[in-house]
N, C-alpha and C positions, 0 to 999 in steps of 0.2 A: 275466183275472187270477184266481187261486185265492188261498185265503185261510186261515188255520186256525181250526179249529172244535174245539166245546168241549161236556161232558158239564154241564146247567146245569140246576137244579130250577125249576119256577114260581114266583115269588115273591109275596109279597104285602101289598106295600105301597103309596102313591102315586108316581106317576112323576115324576120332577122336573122341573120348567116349563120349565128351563133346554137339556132334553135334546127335541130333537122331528125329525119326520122330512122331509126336504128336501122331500118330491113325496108327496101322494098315490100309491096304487101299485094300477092298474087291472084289472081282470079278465076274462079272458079266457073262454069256455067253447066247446067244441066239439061236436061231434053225434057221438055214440056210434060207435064202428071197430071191427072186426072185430083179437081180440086173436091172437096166435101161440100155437099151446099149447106150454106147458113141463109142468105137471104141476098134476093138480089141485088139490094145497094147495096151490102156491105164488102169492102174493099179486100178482096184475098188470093191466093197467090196458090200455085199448086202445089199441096204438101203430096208429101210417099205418100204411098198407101201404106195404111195401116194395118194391111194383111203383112208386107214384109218380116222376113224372119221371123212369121207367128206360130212358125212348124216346129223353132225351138221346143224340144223337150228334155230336160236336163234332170237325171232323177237325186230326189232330196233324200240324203242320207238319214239325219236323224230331227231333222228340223221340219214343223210342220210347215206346209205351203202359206205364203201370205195370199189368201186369195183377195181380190179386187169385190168389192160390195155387189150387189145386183141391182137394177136402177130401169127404170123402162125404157129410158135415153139412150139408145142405139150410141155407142161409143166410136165412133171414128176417128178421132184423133187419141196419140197416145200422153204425147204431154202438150201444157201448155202453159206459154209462161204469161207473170200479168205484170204491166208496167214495165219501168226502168230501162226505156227503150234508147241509147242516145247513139254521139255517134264520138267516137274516141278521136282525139287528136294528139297522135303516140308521137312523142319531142325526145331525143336526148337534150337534155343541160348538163352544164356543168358542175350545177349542184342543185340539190330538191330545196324547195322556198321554204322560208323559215317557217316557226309553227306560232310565233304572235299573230293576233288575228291584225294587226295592222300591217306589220312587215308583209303578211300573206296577202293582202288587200292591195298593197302596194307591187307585190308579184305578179298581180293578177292583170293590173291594170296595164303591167307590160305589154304582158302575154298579148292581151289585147288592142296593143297597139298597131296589129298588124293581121292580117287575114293569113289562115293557116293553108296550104297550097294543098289539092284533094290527092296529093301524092301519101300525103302524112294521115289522109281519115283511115277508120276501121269501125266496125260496129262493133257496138260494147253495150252494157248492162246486159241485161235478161238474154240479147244476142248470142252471147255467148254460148248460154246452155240451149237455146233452141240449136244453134248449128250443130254443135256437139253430138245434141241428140240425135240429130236427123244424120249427120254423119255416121251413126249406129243402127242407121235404118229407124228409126222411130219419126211416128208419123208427127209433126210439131205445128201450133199455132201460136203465135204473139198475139196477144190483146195489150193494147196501148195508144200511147197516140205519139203523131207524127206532124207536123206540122207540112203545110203548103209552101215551101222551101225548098233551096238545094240539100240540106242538109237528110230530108224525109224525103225526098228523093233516091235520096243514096241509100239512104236504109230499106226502102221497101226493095230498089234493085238489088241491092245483097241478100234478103230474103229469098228473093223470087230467084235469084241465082243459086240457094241451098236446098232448095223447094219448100221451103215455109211457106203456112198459109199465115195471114195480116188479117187480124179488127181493127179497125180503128176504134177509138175511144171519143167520146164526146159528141153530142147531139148539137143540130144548129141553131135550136134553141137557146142551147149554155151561152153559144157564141155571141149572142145578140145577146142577153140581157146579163152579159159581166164585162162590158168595155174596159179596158187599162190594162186588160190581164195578158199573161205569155200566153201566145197562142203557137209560138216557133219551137221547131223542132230541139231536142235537147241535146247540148254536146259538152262534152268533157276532157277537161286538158291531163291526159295521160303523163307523167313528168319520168324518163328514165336517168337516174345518173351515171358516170363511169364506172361505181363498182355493180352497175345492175338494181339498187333499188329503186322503187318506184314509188309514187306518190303522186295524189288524185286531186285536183284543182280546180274549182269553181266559184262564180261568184255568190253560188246556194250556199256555199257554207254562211257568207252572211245573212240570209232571209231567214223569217219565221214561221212564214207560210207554205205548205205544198205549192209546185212551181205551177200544177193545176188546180188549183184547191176551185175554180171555178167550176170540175164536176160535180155533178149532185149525186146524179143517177146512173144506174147501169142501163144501158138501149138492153132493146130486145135482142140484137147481134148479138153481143156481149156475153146474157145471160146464156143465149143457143150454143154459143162456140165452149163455156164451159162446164155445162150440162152436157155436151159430146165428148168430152175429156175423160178419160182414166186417170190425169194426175193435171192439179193447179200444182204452180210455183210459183213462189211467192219469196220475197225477200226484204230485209229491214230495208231497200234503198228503193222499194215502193213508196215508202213515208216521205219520201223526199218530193214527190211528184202527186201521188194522189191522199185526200183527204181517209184520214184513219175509219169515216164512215166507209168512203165507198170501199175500202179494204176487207171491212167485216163482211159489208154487204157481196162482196165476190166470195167470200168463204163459206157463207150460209148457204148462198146458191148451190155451191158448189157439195157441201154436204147434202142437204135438200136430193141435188141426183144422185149423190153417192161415189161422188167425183173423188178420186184421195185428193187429198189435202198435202202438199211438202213445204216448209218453209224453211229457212236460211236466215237468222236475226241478221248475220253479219256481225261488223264491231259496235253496229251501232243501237244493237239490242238493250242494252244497261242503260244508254241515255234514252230510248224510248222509254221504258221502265221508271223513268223519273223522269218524265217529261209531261204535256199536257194532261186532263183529263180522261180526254177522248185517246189519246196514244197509245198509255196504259192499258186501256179497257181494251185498245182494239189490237195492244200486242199481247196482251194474257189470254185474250179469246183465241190467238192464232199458236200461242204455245200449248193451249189446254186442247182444242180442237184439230190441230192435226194429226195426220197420221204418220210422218214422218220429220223427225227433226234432222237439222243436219247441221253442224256448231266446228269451229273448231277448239282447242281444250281452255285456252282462252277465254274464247266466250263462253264455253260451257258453265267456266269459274266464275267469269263476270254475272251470271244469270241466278246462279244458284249460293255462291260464295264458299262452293265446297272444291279443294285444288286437285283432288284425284278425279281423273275425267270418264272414271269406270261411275263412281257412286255420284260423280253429277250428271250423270246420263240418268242412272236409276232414280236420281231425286227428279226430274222434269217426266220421266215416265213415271213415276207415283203420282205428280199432279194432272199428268193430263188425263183427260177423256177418251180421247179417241188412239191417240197415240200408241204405235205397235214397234218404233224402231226411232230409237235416239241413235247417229250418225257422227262418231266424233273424228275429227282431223287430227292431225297431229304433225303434218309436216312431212321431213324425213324420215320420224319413223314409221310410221304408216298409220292406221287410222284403225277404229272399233266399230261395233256395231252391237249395241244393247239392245234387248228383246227383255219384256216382263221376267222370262224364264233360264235366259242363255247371253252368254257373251262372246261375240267373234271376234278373233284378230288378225291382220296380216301386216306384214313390214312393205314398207316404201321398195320401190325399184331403182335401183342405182344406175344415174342417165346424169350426164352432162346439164347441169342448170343452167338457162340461155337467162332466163325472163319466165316467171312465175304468175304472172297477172295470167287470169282466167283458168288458173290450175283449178280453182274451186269450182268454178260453174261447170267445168268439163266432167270433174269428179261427181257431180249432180245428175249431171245426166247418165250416166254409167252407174249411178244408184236407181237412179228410175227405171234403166233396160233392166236389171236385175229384178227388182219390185213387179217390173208387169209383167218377166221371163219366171218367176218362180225359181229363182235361181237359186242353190242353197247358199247361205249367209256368206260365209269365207267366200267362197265362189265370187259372188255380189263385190265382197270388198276387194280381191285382188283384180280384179274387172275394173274397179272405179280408181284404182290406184294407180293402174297401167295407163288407162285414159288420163288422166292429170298429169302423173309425171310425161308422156308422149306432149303433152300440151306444155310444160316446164321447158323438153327440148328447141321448142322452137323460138319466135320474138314475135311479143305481144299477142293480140286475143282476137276477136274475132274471126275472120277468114282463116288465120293462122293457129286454132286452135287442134287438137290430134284430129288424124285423119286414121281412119281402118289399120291401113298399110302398118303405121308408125304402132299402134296399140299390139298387133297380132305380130312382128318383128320381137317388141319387149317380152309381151309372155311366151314367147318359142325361145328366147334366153334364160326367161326368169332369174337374173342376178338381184338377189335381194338384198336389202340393207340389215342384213340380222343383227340384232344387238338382244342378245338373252340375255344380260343382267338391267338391260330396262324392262325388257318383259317380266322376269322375273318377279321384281321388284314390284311392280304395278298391276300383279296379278294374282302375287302371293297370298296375300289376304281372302281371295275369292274363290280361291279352288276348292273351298268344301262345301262353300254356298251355293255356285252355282257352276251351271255346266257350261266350261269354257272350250272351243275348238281354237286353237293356234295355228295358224299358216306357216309350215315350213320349207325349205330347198329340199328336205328328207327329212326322212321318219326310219331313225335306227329299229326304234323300241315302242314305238307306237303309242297310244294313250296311257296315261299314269292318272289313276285316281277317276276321278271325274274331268283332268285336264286331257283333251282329244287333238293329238295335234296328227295335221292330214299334209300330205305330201303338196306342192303347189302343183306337181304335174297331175296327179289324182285330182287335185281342186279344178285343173281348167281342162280335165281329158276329154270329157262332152262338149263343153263348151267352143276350146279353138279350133277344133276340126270344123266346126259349123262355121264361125266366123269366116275359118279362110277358104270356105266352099262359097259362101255368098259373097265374099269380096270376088271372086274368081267370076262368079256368076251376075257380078254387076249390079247385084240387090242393095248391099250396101257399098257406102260411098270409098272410091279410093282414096 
């Protein structure tokens, strides 16, 4: 789940007793990797190698391969995210702030009245799904910016502790000829309540402006780190921080090499959609030009205004372009995956829910291993669903997002959340259109009709053996 972030000075006062942080939040550190070169000022940090687990071969039953474009950009990094870089400041309260924007202005001003102790930071936005990733062995870059701060501090050492490599973002140019503007790092008041929800507080909910809108341009770094990319990501809570040109302009590039394209509206896709000029244009370009969308049914609904999240997948793949894979959520029951031609399903994994923040961006990245593993579809989605809910088990997001161990534990159980009269129901209508594979615990009677349902231990038999050979082998992360 993505969140919005906020332009916020150090403070410096006492913390208030009442506000404190659910979990301890543990430290990771890695042994120094071998970084990719982009250029030598630019600021970066040793990602994997992008060789790991590329010996994956997992054979595709009846689904063609998604292969990756060809591009003359020598591809070293495997994903990379852009923007949304902050630093989370994860609080129980007693209760989440009201939702008038005065009452919330006047919550905020609390918050504020006191400096948050770096017991309580965690890295969040886009964070998330790079550690995630790179916790799956995937090699990962951040492009964003970090301010000269404790706060950008803390972030690039968390990076450099997951082995992400770092762009920064913004030339010194910008810096000089736009005085007034946020130049500090971005941080964001995480809000957990007693029953576990959560809710996301900043003083950007009140602005108009991106919290950079001061860049214009993409550096040459920038443009190199994602020209080297097999996958940009991109998410509706980049519009919070960079301007909706330079948004487009990372997309173009990024098609241009042949980079995929993933985006993620978020909730905040519908109010883009009716928002500025420039907003519009630059979030139709980024739903008609990617190659993979990823919603959940919600937003799916919000975008298209149609409530079945099968045929609002199929309507945002009618309109796009480039698009090969609309991505829907759904929670506990588990989640789809539409193709022009096929529809996949699997159910949720039934696990203890601590805290849900960052289930989405874990789920992200575990669609991305699948996409550059050629993995088949079901395959892909019970892979993405075991990583989210492993990240559900624990409290809060970043550092604390699933780890190997935690994913490969769930699918050697595979206890699924089966509900066959939601399936049923929701899939009814599709079975003579088109060719649906269902994810099950077992397969009595095997496929009926054109509906293909495949056992989950059949879905991951290539797959976890490999997993828990590289976790053994220290290739990917424990």
């Amino acid at each position: 789940m993505h969140h919005q972030s906020i332009a916020f000075k150090p403070l410096q006062f006492p913390f208030p007793p009442h506000l404190h942080p659910p979990n301890a939040i543990p430290s990771r550190r890695l042994s120094p990797l071998v970084s990719f070169p982009l250029h030598p000022n630019t600021t970066t940090f040793s990602p994997r190698s992008a060789a790991s687990c590329r010996s994956f071969h997992i054979p595709v039953s009846n689904q063609p391969p998604c292969s990756l474009p060809s591009s003359n950009a020598i591809k070293t990094v495997d994903v990379t995210t852009l923007g949304n870089l902050c630093v989370d400041i994860v609080l129980n309260v007693p209760k989440l702030p009201p939702s008038s924007p005065d009452a919330r202005e006047a919550f905020m001003e609390q918050l504020s009245s006191s400096p948050p102790d770096k017991r309580y930071w965690e890295a969040g936005g886009n964070c998330n799904t790079a550690i995630a990733a790179a916790r799956l062995g995937l090699n990962c870059l951040s492009i964003g910016y970090v301010g000269n701060d404790i706060y950008g501090k803390f972030l690039l050492d968390v990076l450099h502790e997951e082995g992400i490599g770092m762009v920064v973002m913004g030339e010194e140019t910008e810096f000089v000829s736009c005085p007034g503007h946020s130049y500090e790092t971005l941080i964001c008041w995480v809000l957990v309540d007693p029953l576990q929800k959560h809710d996301f507080c900043s003083p950007l909910d009140f602005s108009e402006e991106p919290a950079f809108s001061w860049m214009r341009t993409l550096s040459e770094e920038v443009k190199r780190g994602i020209k080297r990319s097999r996958i940009l990501f991109c998410n509706g809570y980049d519009f919070d921080e960079l301007s909706p040109g330079l948004i487009s302009s990372a997309v173009d590039c990024a098609i241009e090499a042949a980079t995929s394209v993933f985006f993620d509206p978020g909730p905040c896709g519908k109010s883009l959609l009716c928002g500025t000029v420039e907003e519009q244009k630059a979030v139709r370009h980024l739903l008609k030009m990617s190659d993979v969308l990823l919603l959940t049914s919600d937003e799916a609904e919000s975008l298209t205004g149609i409530a079945n999240p099968i045929l609002a997948g199929q309507e945002l793949l009618r309109k796009g372009v480039r698009t090969k894979w609309v991505v829907v959520k759904m929670g506990p029951k588990g989640s789809i995956l539409i193709t022009p031609s096929s529809i996949s399903c699997a159910s949720a994994f039934k696990v203890k829910v601590m805290d849900t923040v960052g289930c989405g961006d874990s789920f992200v990245a575990a669609i991305a291993f699948g996409f550059i593993h050629n993995f088949p579809l079901v395959t892909t989605l019970a892979f993405a669903n075991a990583v989210g809910a492993a990240t559900a088990m624990g409290c809060g997001a970043g550092r604390n997002v699933a780890t190997l161990k935690q994913v490969v534990e769930l699918m050697e159980a595979h206890d699924l959340n089966e509900d066959d009269d939601f399936w049923n129901e929701l899939l009814g209508e599709h079975l003579d259109s088109e060719e649906v594979t269902f994810l099950s615990k077992m397969v009595l009677n095997g496929g009926n009709g054109r509906m293909n349902r495949v056992a989950f231990r059949k879905a991951v038999s290539e797959l976890l053996p490999k997993l828990k050979s590289c976790q053994l082998e220290g290739t990917l992360s424990r």
